[in-house]
N, C-alpha and C positions, 0 to 999 in steps of 0.2 A: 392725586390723579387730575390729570387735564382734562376739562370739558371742551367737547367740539360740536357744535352742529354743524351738520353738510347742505348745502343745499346746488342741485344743479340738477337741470332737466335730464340728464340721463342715466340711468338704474345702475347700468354697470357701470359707472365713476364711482357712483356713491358708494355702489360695494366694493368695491376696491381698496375707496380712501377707509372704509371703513375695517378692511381687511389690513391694510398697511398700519393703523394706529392700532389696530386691536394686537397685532403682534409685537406692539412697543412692549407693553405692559405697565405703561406710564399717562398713554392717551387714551379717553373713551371718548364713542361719538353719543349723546345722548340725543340726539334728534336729524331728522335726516327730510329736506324738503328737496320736491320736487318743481318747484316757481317761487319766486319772488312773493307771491302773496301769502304763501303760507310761513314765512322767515317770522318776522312779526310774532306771530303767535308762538311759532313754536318756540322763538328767542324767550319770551315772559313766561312760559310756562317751565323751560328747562333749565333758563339761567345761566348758559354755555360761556364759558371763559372765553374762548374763541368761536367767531364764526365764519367758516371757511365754506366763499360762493362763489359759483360762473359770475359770470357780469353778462353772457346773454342769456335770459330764461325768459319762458314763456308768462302772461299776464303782467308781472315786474321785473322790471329788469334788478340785477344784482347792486346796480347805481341806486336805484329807485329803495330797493330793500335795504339798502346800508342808510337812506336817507332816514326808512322808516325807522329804524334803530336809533336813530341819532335822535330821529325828535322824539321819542319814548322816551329816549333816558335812560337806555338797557346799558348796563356797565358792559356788554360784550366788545370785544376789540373784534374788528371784521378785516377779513384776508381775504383779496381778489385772487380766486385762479381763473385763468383762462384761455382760452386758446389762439388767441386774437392780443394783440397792444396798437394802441393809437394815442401817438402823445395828448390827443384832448381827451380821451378816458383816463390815462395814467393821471392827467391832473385835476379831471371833478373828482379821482378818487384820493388821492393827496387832498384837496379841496374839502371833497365829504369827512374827512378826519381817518381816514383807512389805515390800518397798522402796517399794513404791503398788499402787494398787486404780485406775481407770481405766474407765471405760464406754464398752461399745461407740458408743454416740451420740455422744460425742466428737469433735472433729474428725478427721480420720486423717491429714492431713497433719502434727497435732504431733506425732504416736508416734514418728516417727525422732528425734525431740529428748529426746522423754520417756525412749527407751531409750539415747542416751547421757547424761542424765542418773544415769541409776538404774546404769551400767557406770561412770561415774564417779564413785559414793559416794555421790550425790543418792538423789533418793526423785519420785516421781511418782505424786501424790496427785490424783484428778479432784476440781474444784469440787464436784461432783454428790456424789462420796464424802464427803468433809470436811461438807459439808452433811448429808449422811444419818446422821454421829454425834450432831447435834442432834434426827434423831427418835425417835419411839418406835414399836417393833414391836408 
């Protein structure tokens, strides 16, 4: 079973993504935050293979949250989704060590594959990302 934490400021995302993986029957979501400052914790307390966050939330932004993971030391692999790309985000998040960046537009039926890729040592990059290091902000 895959571990997932969610985290993003809005209720119905999370239930959603959490509705989407629970009908895999291969993903669970074992933690679900609402901002950037509660990732952190709930990342060291559940231990989540992956953690899949906006990149805007309120208090910490999802940059800020993956930075805080990174300097903890949490083995989680973290996965940008979002609804927004700008090649200077796409690259502190390649920068930050980030497994993919991902846009809410996306289809959402490939996410369950995206996140066992990214649990498996992959990376899941959206087209829309990879494209948006060739522009300019």
């Amino acid at each position: 079973m895959i571990t997932v934490l969610l985290a993003d400021d809005h209720a119905f995302l999370r239930s959603s993504l959490a509705a989407l993986f629970a009908a895999t029957g291969d993903i669970t979501v074992v933690a679900e935050c609402a901002d950037g400052s509660e990732v952190l914790a709930a990342a060291l307390r559940t231990r989540p293979e992956v953690v899949l966050m906006d990149v805007v939330m309120p208090v910490r932004t999802g940059l800020e949250a993956t930075r805080d993971l990174l300097d903890a030391g949490v083995p989680s692999r973290v996965v940008l989704l979002t609804g927004s790309c700008s090649a200077a985000t796409v690259r502190e998040a390649r920068a930050l060590g980030a497994a993919g960046y991902l846009l809410k537009g996306d289809d959402p039926a490939d996410l369950p594959q995206r996140i066992r890729d990214v649990a498996s040592g992959g990376s899941a990059w959206s087209a829309g990302s990879t494209a948006g290091l060739l522009d300019t902000d």
